[in-house]
C-alpha positions in Angstrom: -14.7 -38.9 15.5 -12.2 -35.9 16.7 -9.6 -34.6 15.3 -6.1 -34.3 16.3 -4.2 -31.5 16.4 -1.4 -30.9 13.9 0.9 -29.2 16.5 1.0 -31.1 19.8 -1.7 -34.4 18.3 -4.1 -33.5 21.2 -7.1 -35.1 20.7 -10.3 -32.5 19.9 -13.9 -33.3 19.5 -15.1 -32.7 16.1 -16.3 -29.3 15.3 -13.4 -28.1 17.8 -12.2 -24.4 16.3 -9.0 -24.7 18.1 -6.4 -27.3 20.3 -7.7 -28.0 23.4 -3.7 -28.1 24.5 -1.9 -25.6 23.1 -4.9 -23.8 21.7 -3.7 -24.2 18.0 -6.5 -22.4 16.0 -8.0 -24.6 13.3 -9.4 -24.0 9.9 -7.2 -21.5 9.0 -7.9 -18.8 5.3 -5.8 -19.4 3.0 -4.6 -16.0 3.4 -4.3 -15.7 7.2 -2.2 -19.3 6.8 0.0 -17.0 4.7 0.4 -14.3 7.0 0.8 -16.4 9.9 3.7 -18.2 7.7 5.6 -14.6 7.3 5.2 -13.8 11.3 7.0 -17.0 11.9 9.5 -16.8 9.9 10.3 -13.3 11.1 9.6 -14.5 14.6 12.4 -16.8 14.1 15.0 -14.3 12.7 14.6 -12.7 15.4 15.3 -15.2 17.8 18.2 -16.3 15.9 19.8 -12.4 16.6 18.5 -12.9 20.1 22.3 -13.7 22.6 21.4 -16.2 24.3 21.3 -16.5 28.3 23.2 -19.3 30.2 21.3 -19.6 33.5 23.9 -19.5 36.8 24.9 -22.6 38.3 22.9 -23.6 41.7 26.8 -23.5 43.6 27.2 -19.7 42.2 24.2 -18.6 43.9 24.5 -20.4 47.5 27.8 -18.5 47.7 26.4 -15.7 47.1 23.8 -16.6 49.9 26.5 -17.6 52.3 28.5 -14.5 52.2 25.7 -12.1 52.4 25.6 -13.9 55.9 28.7 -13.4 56.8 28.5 -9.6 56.7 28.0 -7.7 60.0 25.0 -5.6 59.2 25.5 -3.6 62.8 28.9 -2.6 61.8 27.9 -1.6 58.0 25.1 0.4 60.0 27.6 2.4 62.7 29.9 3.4 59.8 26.9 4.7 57.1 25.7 6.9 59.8 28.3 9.3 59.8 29.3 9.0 55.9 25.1 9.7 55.3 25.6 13.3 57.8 28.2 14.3 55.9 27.0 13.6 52.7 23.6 15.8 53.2 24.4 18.4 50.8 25.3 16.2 47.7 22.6 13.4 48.6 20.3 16.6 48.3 21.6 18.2 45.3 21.1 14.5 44.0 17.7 14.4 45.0 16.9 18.1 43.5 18.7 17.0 40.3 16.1 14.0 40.4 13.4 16.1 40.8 14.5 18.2 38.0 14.9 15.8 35.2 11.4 14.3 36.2 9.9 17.6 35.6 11.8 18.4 32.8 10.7 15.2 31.1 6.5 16.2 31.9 7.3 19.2 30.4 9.0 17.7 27.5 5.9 15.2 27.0 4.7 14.9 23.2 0.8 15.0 24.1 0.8 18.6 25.9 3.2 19.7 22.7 1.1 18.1 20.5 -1.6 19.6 21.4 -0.9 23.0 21.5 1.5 23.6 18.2 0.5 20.0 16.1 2.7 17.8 13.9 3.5 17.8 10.6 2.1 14.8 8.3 4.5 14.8 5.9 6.6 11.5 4.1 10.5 10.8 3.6 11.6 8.2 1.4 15.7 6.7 1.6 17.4 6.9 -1.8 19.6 4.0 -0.4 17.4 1.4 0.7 13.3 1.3 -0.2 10.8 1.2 2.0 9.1 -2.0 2.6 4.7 -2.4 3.1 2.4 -5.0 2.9 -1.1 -4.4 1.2 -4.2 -6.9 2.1 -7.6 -6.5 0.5 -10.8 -8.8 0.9 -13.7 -9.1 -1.2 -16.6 -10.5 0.0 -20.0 -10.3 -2.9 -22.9 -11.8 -3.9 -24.9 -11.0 -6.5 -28.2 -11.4 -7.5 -31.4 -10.1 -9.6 -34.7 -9.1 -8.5 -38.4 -8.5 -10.0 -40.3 -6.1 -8.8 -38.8 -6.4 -5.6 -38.4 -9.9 -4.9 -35.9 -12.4 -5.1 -35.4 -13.6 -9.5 -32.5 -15.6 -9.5 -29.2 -15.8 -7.4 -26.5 -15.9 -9.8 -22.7 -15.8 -7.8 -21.5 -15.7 -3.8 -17.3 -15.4 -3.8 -14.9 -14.5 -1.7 -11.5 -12.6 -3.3 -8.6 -12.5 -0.7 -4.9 -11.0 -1.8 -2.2 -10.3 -0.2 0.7 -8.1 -1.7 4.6 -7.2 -0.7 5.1 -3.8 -2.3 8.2 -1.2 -2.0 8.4 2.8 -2.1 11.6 3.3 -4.2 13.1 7.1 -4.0 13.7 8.2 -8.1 16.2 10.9 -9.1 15.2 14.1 -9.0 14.7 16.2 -12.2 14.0 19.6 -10.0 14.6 20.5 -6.3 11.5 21.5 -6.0 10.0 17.9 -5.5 10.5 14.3 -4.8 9.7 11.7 -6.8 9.2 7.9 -5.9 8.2 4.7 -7.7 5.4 1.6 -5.8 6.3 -1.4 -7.0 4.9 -5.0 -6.3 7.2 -7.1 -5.3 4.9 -10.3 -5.0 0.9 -10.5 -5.4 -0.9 -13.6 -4.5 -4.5 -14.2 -5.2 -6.9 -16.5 -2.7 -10.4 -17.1 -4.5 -13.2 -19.3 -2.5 -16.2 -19.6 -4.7 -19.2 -22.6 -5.0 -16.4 -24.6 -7.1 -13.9 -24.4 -4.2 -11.0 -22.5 -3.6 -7.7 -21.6 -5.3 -4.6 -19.7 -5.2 -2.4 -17.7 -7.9 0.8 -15.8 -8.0 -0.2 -12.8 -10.5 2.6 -12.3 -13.2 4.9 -9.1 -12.9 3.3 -7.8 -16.3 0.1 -8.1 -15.1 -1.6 -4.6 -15.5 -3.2 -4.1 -12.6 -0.1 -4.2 -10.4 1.8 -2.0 -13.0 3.8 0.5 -11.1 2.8 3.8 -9.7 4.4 7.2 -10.1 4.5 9.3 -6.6 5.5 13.2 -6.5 6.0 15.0 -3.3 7.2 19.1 -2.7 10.3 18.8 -1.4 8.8 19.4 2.1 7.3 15.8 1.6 3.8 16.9 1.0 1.8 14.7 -1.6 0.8 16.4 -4.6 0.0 13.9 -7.3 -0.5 10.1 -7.8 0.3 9.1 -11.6 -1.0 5.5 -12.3 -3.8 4.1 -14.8 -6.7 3.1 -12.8 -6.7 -0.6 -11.5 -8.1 -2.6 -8.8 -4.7 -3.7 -7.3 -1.9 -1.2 -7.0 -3.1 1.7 -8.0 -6.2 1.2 -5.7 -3.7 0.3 -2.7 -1.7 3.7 -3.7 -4.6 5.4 -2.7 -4.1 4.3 1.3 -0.8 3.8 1.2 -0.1 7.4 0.7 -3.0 9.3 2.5 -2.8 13.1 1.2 -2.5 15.3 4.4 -2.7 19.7 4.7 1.0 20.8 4.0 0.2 23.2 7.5 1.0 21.6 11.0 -2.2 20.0 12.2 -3.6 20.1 15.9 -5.2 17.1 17.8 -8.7 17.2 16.3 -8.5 19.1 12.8 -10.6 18.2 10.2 -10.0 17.8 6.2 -11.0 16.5 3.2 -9.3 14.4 0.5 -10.5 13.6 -2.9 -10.5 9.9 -4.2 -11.1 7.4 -6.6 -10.3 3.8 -7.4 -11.5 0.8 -9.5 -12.8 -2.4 -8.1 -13.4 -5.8 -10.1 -16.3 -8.2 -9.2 -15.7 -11.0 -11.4 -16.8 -9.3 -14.7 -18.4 -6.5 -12.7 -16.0 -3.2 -12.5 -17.0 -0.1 -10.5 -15.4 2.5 -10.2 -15.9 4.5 -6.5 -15.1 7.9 -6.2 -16.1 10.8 -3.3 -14.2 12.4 -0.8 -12.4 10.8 2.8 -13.3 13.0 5.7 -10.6 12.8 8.2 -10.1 13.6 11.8 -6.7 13.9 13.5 -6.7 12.1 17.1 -4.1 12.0 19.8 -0.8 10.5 19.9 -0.2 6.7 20.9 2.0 4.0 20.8 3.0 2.1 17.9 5.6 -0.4 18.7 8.6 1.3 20.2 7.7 4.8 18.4 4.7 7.1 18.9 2.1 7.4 15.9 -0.9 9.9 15.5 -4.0 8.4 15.5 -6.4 9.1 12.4 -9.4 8.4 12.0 -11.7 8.9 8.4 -15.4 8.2 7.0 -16.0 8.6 3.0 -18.5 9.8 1.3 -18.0 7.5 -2.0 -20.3 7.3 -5.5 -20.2 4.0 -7.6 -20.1 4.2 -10.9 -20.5 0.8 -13.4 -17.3 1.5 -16.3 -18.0 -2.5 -16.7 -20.5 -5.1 -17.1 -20.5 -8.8 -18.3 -21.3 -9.0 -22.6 -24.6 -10.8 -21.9 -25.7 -7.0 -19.9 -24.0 -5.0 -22.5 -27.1 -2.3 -23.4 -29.5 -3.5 -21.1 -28.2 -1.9 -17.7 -29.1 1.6 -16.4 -27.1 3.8 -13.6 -25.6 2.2 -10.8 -26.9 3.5 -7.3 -26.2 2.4 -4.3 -24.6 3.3 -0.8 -21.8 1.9 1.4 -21.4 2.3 4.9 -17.6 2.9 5.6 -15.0 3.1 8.2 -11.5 4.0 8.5 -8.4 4.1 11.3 -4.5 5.3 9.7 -1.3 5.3 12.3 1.3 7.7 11.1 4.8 8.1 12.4 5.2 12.0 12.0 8.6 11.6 13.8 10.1 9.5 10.9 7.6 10.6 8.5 6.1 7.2 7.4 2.7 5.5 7.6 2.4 2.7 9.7 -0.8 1.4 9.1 -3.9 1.7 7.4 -7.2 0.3 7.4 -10.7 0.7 5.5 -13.4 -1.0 5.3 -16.4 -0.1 2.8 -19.8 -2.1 2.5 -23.1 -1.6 0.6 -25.6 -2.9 -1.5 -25.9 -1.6 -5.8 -28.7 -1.8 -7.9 -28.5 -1.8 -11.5 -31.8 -2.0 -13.3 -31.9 -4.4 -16.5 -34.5 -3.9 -19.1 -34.8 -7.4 -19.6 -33.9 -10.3 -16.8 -34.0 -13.2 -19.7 -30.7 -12.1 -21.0 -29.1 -13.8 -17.7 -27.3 -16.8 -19.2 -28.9 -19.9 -18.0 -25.3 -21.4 -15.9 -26.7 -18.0 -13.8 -30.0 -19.0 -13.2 -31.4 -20.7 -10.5 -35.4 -22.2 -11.7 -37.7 -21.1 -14.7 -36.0 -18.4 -17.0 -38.0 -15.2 -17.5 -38.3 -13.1 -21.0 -38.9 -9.8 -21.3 -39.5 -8.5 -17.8 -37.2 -5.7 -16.6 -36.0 -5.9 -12.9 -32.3 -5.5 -10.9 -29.6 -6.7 -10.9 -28.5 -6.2 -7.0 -24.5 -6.8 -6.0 -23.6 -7.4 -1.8 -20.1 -6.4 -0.9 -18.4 -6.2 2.5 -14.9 -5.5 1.3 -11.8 -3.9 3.6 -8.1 -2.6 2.3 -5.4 -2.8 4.7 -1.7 -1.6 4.3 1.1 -1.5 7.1 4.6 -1.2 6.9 6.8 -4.4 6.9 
């Protein structure tokens, strides 16, 4: 049997992955669902503000037709002639003044500035109304343990999916010297698609991990410190929200560094990454009707286990492990804001357990084994991204 689409009821064969018709995509995430909820709504507003266009009648534009016609074209020729002679000199002063204003405008052409004395990256907050992002992050993991090198036991496969409204709010001031602003969380929702299914929650304002970070800028609008307690939600999301850039100007293709750290929660698994971004300042392009510099940044990051389930407490050794990473930011240096921001970050850890029988048998898959020491391996392909409402 087909399906039938739940737009336009176009009949699809089975297995279709969208409408035939009106190419409706099917099967949907729970989070892209969301998000495609929000653009429509704001899709609409907008079309609502929209002044709508009445179309001329048919009789408006035949008389139009008809009276072009009617005019003597010969006539309208023998009496230009003349008025075009004497009208040389300002028809060329016209033309020069054309000329002019086109090369005034290459010479006034961001990329050629740019490029020889840089742009500031550097942020401005209102103190009247706050500023407005959405954060995104995906978990994808598995995890499973190994003996001697082979396959033990697979224990979980999930994939985490949450999407967040946040706001930048501008605080008063307790020295001129520097800026200070609040993130809050304005809504966090949590999509979860394990072996059991999938579900969705609203986190609860008090929830810790969306507790609000504390921002302070020089009075320039350079970043100087982030103040939050280390969490796998906000204060994670901080960390690319608010990229830390040189207070200097910076040229198309400079090169820095930025120190970071954040906390990430796989089910009862918490790792904490830390190392250093290595960014790369590209060339200006367009970001909806404003221009953005293009950044680009790989990271050099370190996990570190802060956190283990109780039936692994005192059996685990180091976490080691690598992850392959990836990074793209568009900032708005004319209105000093980020636009967008977008990191990706995926690997494979190794913990090694002295002794695989203490994995709880609703983890194991087959015979249980006592007293053997092996791995305990966790998969992730996870990516943060933040853009401005």
């Amino acid at each position: 049997m087909g399906m039938n689409c739940p737009v336009c009821k176009y009949p699809n064969p089975q297995g279709a992955t969208h409408c035939g018709m009106c190419y409706e995509v099917f099967h949907r995430s729970a989070s892209q669902a969301y998000m495609r909820a929000v653009h429509n709504i704001k899709r609409q507003e907008r079309q609502s503000l929209t002044p709508k266009v009445t179309p001329r009648s048919p009789g408006l534009i035949d008389g139009a037709a008809e009276l072009f016609r009617q005019i003597d074209w010969i006539a309208v020729q023998k009496r230009s002639i003349p008025f075009l002679k004497r009208a040389r000199t300002f028809l060329a002063a016209v033309a020069a003044l054309a000329v002019c204003y086109w090369l005034l405008g290459s010479l006034l052409d961001l990329n050629p500035w740019y490029h020889t004395f840089g742009k500031n990256l550097r942020y401005a907050f209102s103190s009247k109304s706050p500023s407005p992002y959405m954060i995104s992050l995906t978990q994808d993991i598995k995890i499973w343990s190994e003996c001697q090198g082979r396959l033990d036991t697979p224990m979980q496969s999930f994939k985490v999916e949450e999407i967040a409204n946040v706001l930048f709010e501008k605080l008063p001031a307790d020295q001129k010297q520097r800026q200070e602003v609040a993130l809050k969380s304005r809504e966090w929702i949590q999509f979860l698609h394990g072996a059991a299914g999938s579900s969705s929650q609203a986190l609860s304002p008090d929830n810790p991990s969306i507790a609000d970070v504390r921002l302070v800028f020089d009075k320039a609008g350079t970043l100087k410190e982030r103040r939050y307690k280390l969490s796998p939600r906000l204060a994670k999301g901080s960390v690319f929200l608010t990229p830390r850039f040189p207070k200097e100007r910076q040229r198309a293709g400079r090169t820095w560094t930025e120190s970071v750290e954040w906390l990430d929660a796989y089910g009862d698994w918490k790792v904490d990454w830390s190392g250093t971004l290595h960014w790369t300042l590209g060339d200006l392009e367009a970001c909806g009707d404003d221009t953005c510099a293009h950044l680009t940044y790989q990271a050099d990051l370190h996990p570190r286990l802060v956190s283990a389930p109780a039936w692994a407490a005192g059996a685990l050794g180091p976490l080691h492990g690598q992850a392959e990473t990836t990074g793209v930011t568009l900032f708005d240096a004319s209105h000093k804001r980020l636009v967008s921001n977008t990191f990706s970050y995926a690997g494979t850890l190794h913990a090694p357990i002295s002794d695989l029988g203490r994995i709880p048998r609703a983890l194991r898959v087959g015979r249980r084994v006592k007293g053997v020491a092996g791995e305990i391996v966790i998969q992730l392909q996870n990516k943060i991204d933040t853009h401005r409402n």
